[in-house]
C-alpha positions in Angstrom: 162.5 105.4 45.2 163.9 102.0 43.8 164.9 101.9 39.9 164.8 99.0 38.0 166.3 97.9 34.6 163.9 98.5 31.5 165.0 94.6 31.0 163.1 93.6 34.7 159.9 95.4 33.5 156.5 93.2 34.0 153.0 94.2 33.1 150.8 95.9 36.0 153.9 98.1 37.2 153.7 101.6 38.6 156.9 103.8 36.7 157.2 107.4 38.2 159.0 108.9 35.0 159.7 112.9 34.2 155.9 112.8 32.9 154.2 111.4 35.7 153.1 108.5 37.6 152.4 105.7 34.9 151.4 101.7 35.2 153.0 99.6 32.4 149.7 97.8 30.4 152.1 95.8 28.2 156.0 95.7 27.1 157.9 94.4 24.1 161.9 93.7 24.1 162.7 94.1 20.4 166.4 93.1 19.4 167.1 94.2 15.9 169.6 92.8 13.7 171.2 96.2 13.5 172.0 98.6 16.4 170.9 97.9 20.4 168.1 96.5 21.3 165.8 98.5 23.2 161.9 98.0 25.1 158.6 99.7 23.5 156.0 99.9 26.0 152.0 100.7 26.8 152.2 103.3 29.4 148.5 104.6 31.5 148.6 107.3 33.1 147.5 106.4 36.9 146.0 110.1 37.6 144.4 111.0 33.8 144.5 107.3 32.5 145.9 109.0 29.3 147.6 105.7 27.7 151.3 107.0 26.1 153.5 104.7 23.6 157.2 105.0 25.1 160.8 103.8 24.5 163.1 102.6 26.2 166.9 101.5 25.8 167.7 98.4 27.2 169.2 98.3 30.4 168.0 101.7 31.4 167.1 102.6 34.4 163.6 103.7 35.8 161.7 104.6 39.1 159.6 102.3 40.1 156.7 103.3 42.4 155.9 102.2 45.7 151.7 102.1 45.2 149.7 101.2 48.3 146.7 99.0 47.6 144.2 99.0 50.5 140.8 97.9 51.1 138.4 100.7 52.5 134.8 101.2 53.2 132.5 103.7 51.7 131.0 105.3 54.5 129.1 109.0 53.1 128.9 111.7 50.7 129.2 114.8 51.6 129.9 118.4 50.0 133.5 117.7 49.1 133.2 113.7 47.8 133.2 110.9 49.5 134.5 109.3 52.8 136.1 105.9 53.1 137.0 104.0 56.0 140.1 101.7 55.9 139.6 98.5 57.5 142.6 97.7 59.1 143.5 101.2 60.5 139.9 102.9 61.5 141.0 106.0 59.7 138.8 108.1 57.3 139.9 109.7 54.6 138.5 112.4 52.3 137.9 111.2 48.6 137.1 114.0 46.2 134.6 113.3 43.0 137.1 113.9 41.1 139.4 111.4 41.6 136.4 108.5 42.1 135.2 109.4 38.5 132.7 106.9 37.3 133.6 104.9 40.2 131.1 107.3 42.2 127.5 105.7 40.6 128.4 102.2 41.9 129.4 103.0 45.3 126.5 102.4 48.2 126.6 103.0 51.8 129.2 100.1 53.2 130.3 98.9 50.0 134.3 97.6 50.3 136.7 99.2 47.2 140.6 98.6 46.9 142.2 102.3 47.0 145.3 102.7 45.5 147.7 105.4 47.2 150.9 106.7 46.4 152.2 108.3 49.7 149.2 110.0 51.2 148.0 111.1 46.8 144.6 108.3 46.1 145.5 107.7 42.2 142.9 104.9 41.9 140.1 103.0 43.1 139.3 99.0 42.1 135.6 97.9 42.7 134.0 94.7 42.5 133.2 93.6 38.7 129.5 93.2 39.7 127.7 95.2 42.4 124.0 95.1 43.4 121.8 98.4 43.2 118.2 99.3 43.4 116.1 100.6 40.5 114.9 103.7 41.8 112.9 104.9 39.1 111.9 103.7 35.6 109.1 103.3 33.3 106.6 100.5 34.1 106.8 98.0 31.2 103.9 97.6 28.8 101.9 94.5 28.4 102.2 92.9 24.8 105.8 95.0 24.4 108.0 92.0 24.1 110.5 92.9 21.6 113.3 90.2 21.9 115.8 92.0 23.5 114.5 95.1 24.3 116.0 98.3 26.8 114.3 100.9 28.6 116.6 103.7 31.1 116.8 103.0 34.6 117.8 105.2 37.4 119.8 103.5 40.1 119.6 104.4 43.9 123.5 105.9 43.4 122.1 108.4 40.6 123.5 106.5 37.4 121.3 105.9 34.4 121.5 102.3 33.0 119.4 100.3 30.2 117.7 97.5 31.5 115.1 94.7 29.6 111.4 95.6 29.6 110.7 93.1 32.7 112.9 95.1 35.3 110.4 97.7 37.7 110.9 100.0 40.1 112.7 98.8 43.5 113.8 95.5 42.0 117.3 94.8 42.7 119.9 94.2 39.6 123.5 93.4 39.4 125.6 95.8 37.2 128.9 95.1 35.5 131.8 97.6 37.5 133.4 97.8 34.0 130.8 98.0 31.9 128.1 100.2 33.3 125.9 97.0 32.1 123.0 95.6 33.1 123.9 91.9 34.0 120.9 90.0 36.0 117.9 90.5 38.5 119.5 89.8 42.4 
């Protein structure tokens, strides 16, 4: 693997260190008045997403890693997780729940997500910031219930539970924040 300078360090990064694979959120290069300077950084775990404080000296060296970004298909669920397609090469691969985590409730049938691999390991998946889902069940909202505002629970066709406003039924199709797990509009 390559190592870089703590001094070349930019945000978004992947640093295999002794504890793991890490991507650098943000860095600092402080230069006291006394004594060598040295690099305080925001480390996220790319596996747990644990976030660590670390120091560095400046001028030291670190691993960088190589992470593979590529754009796959959802295909099916089955017993073990999920299977994605890749686009370019035709292969499947095997994606265990796990590893999706809440990524899982917005995934549908031929919906594209970025996988990020290091080596053959997936240690994250990027999704759209909105994706469009069906309500599969929900309470029918009352007539003369318009509180300003208001929220009922929805169940979306992928299984996840979201709160949408009183207008929203059964079957209707809504856009949903990736990050958020919000409701966003009626598609």
């Amino acid at each position: 693997m390559p190592t870089i300078s703590t001094n070349d360090l930019k945000n978004g990064m992947t640093l295999a260190i002794e504890d793991g694979l890490f991507n650098l959120v943000e860095f600092q290069h402080v230069k006291p008045g006394k004594g060598g300077a040295f690099v305080r950084t925001k480390l996220k775990n790319a596996r747990t997403g644990a976030v660590l404080d670390r120091t560095f000296r400046a001028d030291e060296k670190v691993e960088r890693a190589i992470v593979d970004k590529r754009e796959m298909q959802f295909l099916y669920r089955d017993l073990d997780g999920a299977v994605f397609m890749d686009n370019t090469t035709y292969d499947q691969i095997q994606v265990s729940d796990a590893t999706l985590g809440e990524s899982a409730g917005y995934l549908v049938e031929s919906a594209n997500a970025v996988l990020a691999m290091y080596g053959t390991e997936i240690v994250g998946i990027e999704l759209p910031a909105a994706v469009e889902l069906n309500i599969s069940e929900t309470e029918p909202g009352i007539q003369g219930d318009r509180v300003s505002g208001a929220r009922k629970p929805a169940t979306l066709e992928t299984g996840l539970v979201i709160q949408v406003p009183l207008f929203v039924n059964i079957d209707d199709r809504v856009r949903v924040d990736t990050r958020t797990g919000e409701y966003i509009t009626r598609a």
